[in-house]
C-alpha positions as a Markdown table, in Angstrom:
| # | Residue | x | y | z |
|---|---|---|---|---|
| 1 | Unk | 56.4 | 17.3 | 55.7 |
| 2 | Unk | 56.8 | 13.9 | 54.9 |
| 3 | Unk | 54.8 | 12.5 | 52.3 |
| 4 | Unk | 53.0 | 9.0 | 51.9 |
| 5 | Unk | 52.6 | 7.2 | 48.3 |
| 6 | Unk | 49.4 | 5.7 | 48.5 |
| 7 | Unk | 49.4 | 2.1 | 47.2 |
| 8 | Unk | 46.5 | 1.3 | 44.3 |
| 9 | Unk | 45.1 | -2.0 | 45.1 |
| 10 | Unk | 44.4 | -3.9 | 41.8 |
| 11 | Unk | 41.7 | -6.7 | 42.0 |
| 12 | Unk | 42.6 | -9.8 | 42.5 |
| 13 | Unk | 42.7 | -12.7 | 39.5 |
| 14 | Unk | 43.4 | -15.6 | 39.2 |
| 15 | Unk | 45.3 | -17.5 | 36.3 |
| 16 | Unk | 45.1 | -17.0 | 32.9 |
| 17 | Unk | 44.3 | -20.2 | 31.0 |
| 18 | Unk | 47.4 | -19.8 | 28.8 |
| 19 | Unk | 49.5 | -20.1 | 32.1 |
| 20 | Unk | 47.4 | -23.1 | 33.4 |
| 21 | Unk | 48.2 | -24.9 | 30.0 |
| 22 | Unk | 52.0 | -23.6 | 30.4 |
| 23 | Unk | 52.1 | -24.9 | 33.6 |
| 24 | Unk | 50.8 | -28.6 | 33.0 |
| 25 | Unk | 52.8 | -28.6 | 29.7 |
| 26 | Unk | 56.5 | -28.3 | 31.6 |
| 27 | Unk | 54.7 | -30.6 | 34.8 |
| 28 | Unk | 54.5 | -33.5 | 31.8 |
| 29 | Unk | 57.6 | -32.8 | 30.3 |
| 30 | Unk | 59.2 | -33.2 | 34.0 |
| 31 | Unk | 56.8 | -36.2 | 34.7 |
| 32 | Unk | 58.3 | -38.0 | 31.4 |
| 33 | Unk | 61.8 | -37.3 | 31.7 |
| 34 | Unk | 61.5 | -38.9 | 35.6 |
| 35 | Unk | 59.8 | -41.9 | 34.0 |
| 36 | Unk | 62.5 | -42.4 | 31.3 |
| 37 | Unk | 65.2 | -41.7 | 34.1 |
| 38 | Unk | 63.5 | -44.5 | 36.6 |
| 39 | Unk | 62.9 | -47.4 | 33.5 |
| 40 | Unk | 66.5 | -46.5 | 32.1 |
| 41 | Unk | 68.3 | -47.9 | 34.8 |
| 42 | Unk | 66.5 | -51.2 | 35.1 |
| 43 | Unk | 67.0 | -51.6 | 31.4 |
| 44 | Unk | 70.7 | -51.2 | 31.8 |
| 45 | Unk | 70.8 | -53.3 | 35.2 |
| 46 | Unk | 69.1 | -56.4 | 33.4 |
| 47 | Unk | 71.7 | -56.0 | 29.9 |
| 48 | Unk | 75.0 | -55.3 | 32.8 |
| 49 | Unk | 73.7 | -59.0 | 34.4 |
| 50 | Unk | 73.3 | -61.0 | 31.7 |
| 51 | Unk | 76.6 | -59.4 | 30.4 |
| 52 | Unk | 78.3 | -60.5 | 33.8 |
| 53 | Unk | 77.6 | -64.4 | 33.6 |
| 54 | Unk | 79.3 | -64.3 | 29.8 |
| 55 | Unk | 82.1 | -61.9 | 31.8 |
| 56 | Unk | 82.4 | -64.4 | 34.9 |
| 57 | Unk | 82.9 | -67.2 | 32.1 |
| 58 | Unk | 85.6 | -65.5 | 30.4 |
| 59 | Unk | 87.6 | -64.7 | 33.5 |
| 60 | Unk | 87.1 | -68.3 | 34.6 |
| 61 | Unk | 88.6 | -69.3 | 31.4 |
| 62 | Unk | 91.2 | -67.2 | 31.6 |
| 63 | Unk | 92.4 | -67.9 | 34.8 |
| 64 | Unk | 91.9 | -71.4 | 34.4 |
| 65 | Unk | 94.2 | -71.7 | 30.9 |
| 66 | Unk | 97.1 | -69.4 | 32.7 |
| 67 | Unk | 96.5 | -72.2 | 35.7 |
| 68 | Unk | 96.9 | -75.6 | 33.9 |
| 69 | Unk | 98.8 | -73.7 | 30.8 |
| 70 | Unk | 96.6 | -74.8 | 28.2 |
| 71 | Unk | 93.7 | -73.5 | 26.1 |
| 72 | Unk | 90.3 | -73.0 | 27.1 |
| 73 | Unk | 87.0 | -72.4 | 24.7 |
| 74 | Unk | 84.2 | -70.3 | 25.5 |
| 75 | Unk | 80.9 | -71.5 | 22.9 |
| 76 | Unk | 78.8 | -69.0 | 22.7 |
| 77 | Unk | 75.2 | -69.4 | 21.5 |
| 78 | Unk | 71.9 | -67.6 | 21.3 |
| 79 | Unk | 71.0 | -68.2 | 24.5 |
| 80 | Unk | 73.8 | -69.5 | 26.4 |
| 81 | Unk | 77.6 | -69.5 | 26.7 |
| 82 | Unk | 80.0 | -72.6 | 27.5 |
| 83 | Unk | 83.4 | -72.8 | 29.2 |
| 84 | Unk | 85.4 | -75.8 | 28.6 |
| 85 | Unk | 89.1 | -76.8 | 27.6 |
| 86 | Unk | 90.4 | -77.3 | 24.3 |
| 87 | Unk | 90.6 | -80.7 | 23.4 |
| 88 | Unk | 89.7 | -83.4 | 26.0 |
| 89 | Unk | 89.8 | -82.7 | 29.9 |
| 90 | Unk | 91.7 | -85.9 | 30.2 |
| 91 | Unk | 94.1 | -85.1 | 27.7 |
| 92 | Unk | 95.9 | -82.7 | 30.0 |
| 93 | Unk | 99.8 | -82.7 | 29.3 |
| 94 | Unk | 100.9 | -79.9 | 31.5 |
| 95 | Unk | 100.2 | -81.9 | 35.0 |
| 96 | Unk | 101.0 | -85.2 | 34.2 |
| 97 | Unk | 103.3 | -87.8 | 35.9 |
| 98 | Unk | 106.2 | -86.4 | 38.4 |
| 99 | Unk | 105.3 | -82.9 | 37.5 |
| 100 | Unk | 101.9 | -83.0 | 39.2 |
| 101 | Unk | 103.1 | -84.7 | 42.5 |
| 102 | Unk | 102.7 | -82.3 | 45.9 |
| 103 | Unk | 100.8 | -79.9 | 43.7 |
| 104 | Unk | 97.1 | -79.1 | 45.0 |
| 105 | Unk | 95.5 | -78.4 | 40.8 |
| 106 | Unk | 92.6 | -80.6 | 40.6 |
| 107 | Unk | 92.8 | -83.1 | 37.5 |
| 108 | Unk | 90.6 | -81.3 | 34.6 |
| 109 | Unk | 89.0 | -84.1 | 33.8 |
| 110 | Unk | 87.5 | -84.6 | 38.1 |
| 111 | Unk | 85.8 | -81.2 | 36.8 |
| 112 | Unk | 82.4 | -81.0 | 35.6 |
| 113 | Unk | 82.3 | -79.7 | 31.2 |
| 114 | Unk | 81.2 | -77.7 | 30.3 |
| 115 | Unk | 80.0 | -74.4 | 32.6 |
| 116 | Unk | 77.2 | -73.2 | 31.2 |
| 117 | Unk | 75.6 | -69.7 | 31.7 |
| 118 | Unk | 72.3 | -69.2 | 30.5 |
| 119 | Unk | 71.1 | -65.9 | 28.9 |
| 120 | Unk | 67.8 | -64.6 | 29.2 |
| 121 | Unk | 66.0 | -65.9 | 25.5 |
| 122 | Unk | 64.7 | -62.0 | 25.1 |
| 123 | Unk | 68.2 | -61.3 | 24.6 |
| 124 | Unk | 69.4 | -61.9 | 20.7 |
| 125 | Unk | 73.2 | -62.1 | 21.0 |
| 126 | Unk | 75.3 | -61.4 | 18.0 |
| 127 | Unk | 79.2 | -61.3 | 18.2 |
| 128 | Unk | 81.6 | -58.6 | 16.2 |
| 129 | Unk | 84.8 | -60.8 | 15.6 |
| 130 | Unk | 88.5 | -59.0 | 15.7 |
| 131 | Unk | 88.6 | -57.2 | 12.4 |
| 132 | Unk | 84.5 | -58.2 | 10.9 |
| 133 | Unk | 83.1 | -54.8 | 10.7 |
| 134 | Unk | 79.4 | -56.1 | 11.3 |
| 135 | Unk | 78.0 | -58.7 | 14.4 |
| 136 | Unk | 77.0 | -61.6 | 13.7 |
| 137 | Unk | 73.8 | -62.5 | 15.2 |
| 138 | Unk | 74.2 | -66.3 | 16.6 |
| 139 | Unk | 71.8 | -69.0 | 15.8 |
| 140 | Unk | 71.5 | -72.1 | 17.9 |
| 141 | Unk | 72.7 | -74.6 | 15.8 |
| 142 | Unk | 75.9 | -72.1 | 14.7 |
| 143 | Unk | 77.6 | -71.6 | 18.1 |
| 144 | Unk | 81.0 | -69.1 | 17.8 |
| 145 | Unk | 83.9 | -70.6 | 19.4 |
| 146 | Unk | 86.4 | -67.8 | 21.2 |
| 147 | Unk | 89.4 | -69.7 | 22.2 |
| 148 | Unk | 91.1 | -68.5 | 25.4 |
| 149 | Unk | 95.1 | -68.9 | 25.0 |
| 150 | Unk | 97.2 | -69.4 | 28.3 |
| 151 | Unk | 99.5 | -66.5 | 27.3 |
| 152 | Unk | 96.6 | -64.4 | 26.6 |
| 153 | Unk | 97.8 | -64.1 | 22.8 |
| 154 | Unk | 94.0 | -64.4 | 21.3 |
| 155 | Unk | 91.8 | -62.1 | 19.5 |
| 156 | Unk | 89.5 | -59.6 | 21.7 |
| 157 | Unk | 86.2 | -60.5 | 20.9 |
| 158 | Unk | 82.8 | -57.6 | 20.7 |
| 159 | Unk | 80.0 | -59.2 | 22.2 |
| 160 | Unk | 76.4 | -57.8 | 22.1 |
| 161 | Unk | 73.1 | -58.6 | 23.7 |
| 162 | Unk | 69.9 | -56.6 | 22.6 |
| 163 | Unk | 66.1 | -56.4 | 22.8 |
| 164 | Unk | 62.9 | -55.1 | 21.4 |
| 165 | Unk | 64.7 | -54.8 | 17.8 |
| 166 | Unk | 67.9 | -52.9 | 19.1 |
| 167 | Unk | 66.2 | -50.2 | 21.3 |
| 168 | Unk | 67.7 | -51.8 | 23.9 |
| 169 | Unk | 71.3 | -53.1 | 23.5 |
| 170 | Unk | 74.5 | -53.3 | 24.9 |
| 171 | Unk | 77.7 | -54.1 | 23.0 |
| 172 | Unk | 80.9 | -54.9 | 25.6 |
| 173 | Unk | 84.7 | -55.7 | 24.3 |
| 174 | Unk | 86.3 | -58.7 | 26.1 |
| 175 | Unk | 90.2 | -57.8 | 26.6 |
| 176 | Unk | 92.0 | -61.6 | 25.6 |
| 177 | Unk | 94.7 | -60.7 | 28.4 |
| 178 | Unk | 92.5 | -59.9 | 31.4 |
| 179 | Unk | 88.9 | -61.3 | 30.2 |
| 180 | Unk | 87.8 | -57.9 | 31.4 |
| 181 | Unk | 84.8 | -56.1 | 29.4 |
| 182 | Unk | 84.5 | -52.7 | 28.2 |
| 183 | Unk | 81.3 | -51.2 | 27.1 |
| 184 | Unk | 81.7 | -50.7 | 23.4 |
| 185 | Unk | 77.9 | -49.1 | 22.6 |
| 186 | Unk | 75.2 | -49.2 | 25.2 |
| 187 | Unk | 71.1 | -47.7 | 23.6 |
| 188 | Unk | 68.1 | -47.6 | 25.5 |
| 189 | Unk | 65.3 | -46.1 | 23.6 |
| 190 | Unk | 62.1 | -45.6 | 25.6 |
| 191 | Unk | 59.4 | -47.1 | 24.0 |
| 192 | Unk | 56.4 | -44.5 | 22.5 |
């Protein structure tokens, strides 16, 4: 004889408040975190940009002074950096007379000085010299002069762009023998 466990049907409920409140509690915590995760990026995308034109200039520079063999200077102000040689373009020494026939360099001084790159003015830009232990935040009327040697025998130089009273900043190291960056310290801080 085989016999059958008869299943007790309990009434249905429904949910508890407590697990309603639960439920809505973790859905805002998700709903926050996606928010934060989809404004992050466009923070960093905008800093990364305005970091390449400064990173475009220094490898300009730097392939320019290995090029004609003599220094370049990048200015860098509060809202802008500068590429152009040391001294005056038509000053060159390296290209001059027999040495430059049959070569295909362009005379420094046909070129247009300086490149300029301008940075977005809701950027403050301070720069962290080899060996200062704080950044110095740059002023228009103070421009801080990085000189690019052709051997590539200068000073690395930290270079940081930041907004909204540092809660969003990026901080990059320029290598003096490639004119590569490196981030250094990147902060986002949403915004409450």
């Amino acid at each position: 004889m085989i016999l059958q466990k008869s299943q007790s049907r309990s009434p249905h409920r429904g949910f508890s408040l407590l697990e309603i409140i639960v439920v809505l509690a973790v859905a805002g915590v998700v709903l926050g975190a996606a928010a934060l995760m989809i404004s992050t990026p466009k923070a960093e995308q905008a800093l990364r940009e305005e970091h390449g034109k400064i990173e475009d200039l220094v490898r300009q520079g730097r392939a320019l002074a290995v090029t004609y063999q003599q220094p370049f200077v990048i200015e860098l102000r509060q809202s802008e950096a500068r590429l152009r040689p040391f001294g005056d373009p038509g000053q060159s020494t390296r290209y001059e007379g027999e040495e430059n026939e049959g070569s295909s360099l362009r005379p420094l001084d046909e070129m247009q000085w300086p490149r300029i790159e301008q940075i977005s003015d809701e950027y403050e830009m301070a720069v962290r010299r080899w060996g200062q232990p704080n950044a110095l935040v740059l002023q228009n009327d103070t421009p801080q002069i990085w000189t690019i040697e052709p051997q590539g025998l200068c000073e690395p130089i930290s270079i940081r762009l930041s907004k909204d009273f540092g809660d969003i900043s990026l901080a990059r190291v320029y290598h003096p023998l490639t004119g590569v960056a490196e981030d250094e310290e990147l902060t986002i801080t949403s915004k409450k």
